[in-house]
C-alpha positions as CSV (number, residue, x, y, z in Angstrom):
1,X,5.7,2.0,-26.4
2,X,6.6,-1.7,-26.3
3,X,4.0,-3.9,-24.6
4,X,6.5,-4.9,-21.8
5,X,7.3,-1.8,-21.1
6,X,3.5,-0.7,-21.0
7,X,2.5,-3.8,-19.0
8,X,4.8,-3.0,-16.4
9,X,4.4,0.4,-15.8
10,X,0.5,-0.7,-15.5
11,X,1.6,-2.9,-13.1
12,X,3.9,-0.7,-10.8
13,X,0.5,2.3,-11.1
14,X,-2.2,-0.7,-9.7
15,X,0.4,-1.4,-6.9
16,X,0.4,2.0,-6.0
17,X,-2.9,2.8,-6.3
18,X,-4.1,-0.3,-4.4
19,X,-1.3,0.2,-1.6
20,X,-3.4,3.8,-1.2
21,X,-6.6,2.7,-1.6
22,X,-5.7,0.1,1.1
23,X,-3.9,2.0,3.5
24,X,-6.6,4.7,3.4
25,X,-9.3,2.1,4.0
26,X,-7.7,0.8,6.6
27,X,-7.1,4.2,8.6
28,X,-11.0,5.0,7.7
29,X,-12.4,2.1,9.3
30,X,-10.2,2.2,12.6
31,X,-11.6,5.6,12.7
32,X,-15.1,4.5,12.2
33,X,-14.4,1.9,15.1
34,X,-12.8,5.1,17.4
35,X,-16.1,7.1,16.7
36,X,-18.2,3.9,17.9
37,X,-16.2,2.8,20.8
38,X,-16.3,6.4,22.0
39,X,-20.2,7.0,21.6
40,X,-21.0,3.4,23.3
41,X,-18.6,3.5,26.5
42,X,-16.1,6.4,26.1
43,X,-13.4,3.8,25.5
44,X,-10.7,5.2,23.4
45,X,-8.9,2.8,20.4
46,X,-5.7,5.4,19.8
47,X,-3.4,3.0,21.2
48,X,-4.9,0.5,18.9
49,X,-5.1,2.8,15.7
50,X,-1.6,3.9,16.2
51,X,-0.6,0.0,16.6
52,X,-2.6,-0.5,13.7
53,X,-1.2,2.6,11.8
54,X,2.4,1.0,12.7
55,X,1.4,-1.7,11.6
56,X,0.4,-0.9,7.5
57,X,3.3,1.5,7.9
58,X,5.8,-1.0,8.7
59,X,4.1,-4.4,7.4
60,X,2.5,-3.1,4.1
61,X,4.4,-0.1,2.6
62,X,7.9,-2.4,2.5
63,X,5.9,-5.3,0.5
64,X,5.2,-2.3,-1.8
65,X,8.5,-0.4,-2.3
66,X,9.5,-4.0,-2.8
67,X,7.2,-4.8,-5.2
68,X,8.0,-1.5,-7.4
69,X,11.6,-2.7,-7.2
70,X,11.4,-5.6,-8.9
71,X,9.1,-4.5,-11.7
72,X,11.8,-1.7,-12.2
73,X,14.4,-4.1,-11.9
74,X,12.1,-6.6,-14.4
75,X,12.2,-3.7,-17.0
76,X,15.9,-2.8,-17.0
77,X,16.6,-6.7,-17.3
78,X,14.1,-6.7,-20.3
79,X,15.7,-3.3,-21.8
80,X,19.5,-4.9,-21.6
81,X,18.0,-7.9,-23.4
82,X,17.1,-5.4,-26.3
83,X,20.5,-4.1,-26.3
């Protein structure tokens, strides 16, 4: 495999694996916060965690679709330059 073609498919697997890594942290620690909340005054966070939720959903996950795109679109351009 050529080495551009290599160092972009590493590149489009780290932004996919950080986007989960992130979004799952995320969603763990707004569920750790829940857990505390509840035990300390039996205040509930859902409307927060589901802003929050919204929030990666919307804000973060088009950054990485994005992101994918134009590595993709990176290694066409660099295939047509072979051609």
């Amino acid at each position: 495999m050529e080495p551009e073609k290599q160092l972009v498919r590493t590149w489009m697997i780290q932004i996919m694996v950080a986007s989960v890594v992130l979004y799952g942290g995320a969603v763990y620690l707004l569920q750790a916060i829940d857990r505390l909340m509840e035990r300390m005054n039996g205040f509930e966070l859902m409307r927060v965690m589901k802003m929050c939720d919204s929030i990666l959903l919307y804000g973060v996950l088009p950054f990485v679709v994005s992101g994918m795109l134009i590595l993709l679109w990176v290694e066409n351009a660099a295939e047509e330059e072979e051609r």
